[in-house]
C-alpha positions as CSV (number, residue, x, y, z in Angstrom):
1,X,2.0,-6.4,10.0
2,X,0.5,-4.0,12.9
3,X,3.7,-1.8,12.1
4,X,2.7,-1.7,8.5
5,X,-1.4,-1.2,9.3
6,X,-0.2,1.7,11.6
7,X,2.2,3.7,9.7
8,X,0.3,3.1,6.3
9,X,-3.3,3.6,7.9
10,X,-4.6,0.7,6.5
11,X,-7.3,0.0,8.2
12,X,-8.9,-3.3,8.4
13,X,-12.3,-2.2,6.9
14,X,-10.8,-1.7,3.5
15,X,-8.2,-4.6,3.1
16,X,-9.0,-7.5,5.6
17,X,-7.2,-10.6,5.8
18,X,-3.1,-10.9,5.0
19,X,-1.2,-8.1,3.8
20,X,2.2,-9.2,1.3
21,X,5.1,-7.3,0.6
22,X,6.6,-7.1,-3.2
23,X,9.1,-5.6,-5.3
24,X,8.6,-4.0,-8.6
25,X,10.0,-1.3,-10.9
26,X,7.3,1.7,-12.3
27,X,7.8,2.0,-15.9
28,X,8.0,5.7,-17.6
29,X,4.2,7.0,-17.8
30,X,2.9,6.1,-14.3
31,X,1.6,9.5,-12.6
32,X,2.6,8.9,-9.0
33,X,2.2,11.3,-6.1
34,X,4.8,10.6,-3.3
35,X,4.2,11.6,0.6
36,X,3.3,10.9,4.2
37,X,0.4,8.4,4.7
38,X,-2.2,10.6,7.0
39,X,-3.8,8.8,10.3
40,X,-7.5,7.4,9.7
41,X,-9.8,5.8,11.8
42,X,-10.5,1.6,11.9
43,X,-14.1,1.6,12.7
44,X,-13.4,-2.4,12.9
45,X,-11.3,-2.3,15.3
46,X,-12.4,1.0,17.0
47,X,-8.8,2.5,17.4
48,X,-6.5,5.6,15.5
49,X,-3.9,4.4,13.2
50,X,-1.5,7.0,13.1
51,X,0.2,7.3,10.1
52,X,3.4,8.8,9.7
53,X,5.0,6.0,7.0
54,X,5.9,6.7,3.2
55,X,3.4,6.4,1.0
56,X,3.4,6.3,-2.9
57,X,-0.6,6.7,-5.0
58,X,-0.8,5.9,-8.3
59,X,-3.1,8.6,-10.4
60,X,-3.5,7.3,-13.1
61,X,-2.2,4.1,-14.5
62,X,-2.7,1.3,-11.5
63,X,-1.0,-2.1,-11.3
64,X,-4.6,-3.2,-11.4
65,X,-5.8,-0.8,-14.8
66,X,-2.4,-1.5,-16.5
67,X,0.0,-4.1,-15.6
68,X,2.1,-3.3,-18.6
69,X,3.6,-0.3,-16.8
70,X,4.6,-2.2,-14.2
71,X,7.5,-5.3,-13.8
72,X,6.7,-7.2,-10.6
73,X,9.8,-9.3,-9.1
74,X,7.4,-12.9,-8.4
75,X,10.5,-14.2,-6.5
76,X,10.5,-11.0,-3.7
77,X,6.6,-11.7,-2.4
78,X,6.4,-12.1,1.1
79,X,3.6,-12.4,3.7
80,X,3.7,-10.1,6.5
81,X,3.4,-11.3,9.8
């Protein structure tokens, strides 16, 4: 998990708590910009996360706004540790 929080920049003030890994397939439709996840500071835990990973952001149509676009695989969700 610190290898994910690092690379991603996810800091711990915006998503606390377990982080889980899962598969799925972006239907036709889905806006999606593709690049390098930028460093950003955790104010929580007063340190840099660097960045530096692979990073996909959905514009418009989010799993959240429109689950139709997306197939999720249930059977590939892990915890990270």
């Amino acid at each position: 998990m610190e290898d994910v929080r690092s690379k991603l920049a996810i800091s711990t003030e915006f998503k606390s708590g377990n982080l889980y890994k899962v598969e799925f397939t972006v239907k036709p439709g889905v806006g999606v910009r593709e690049g390098t996840a930028g460093d950003m500071w955790d104010a929580e835990q007063e340190m840099r996360l660097p960045g530096g990973g692979h990073q996909i952001n959905f514009m418009d149509k989010t799993p959240r706004t429109n689950p139709e676009f997306y197939h999720v695989d249930v059977d590939s969700l892990r915890a990270l540790k």
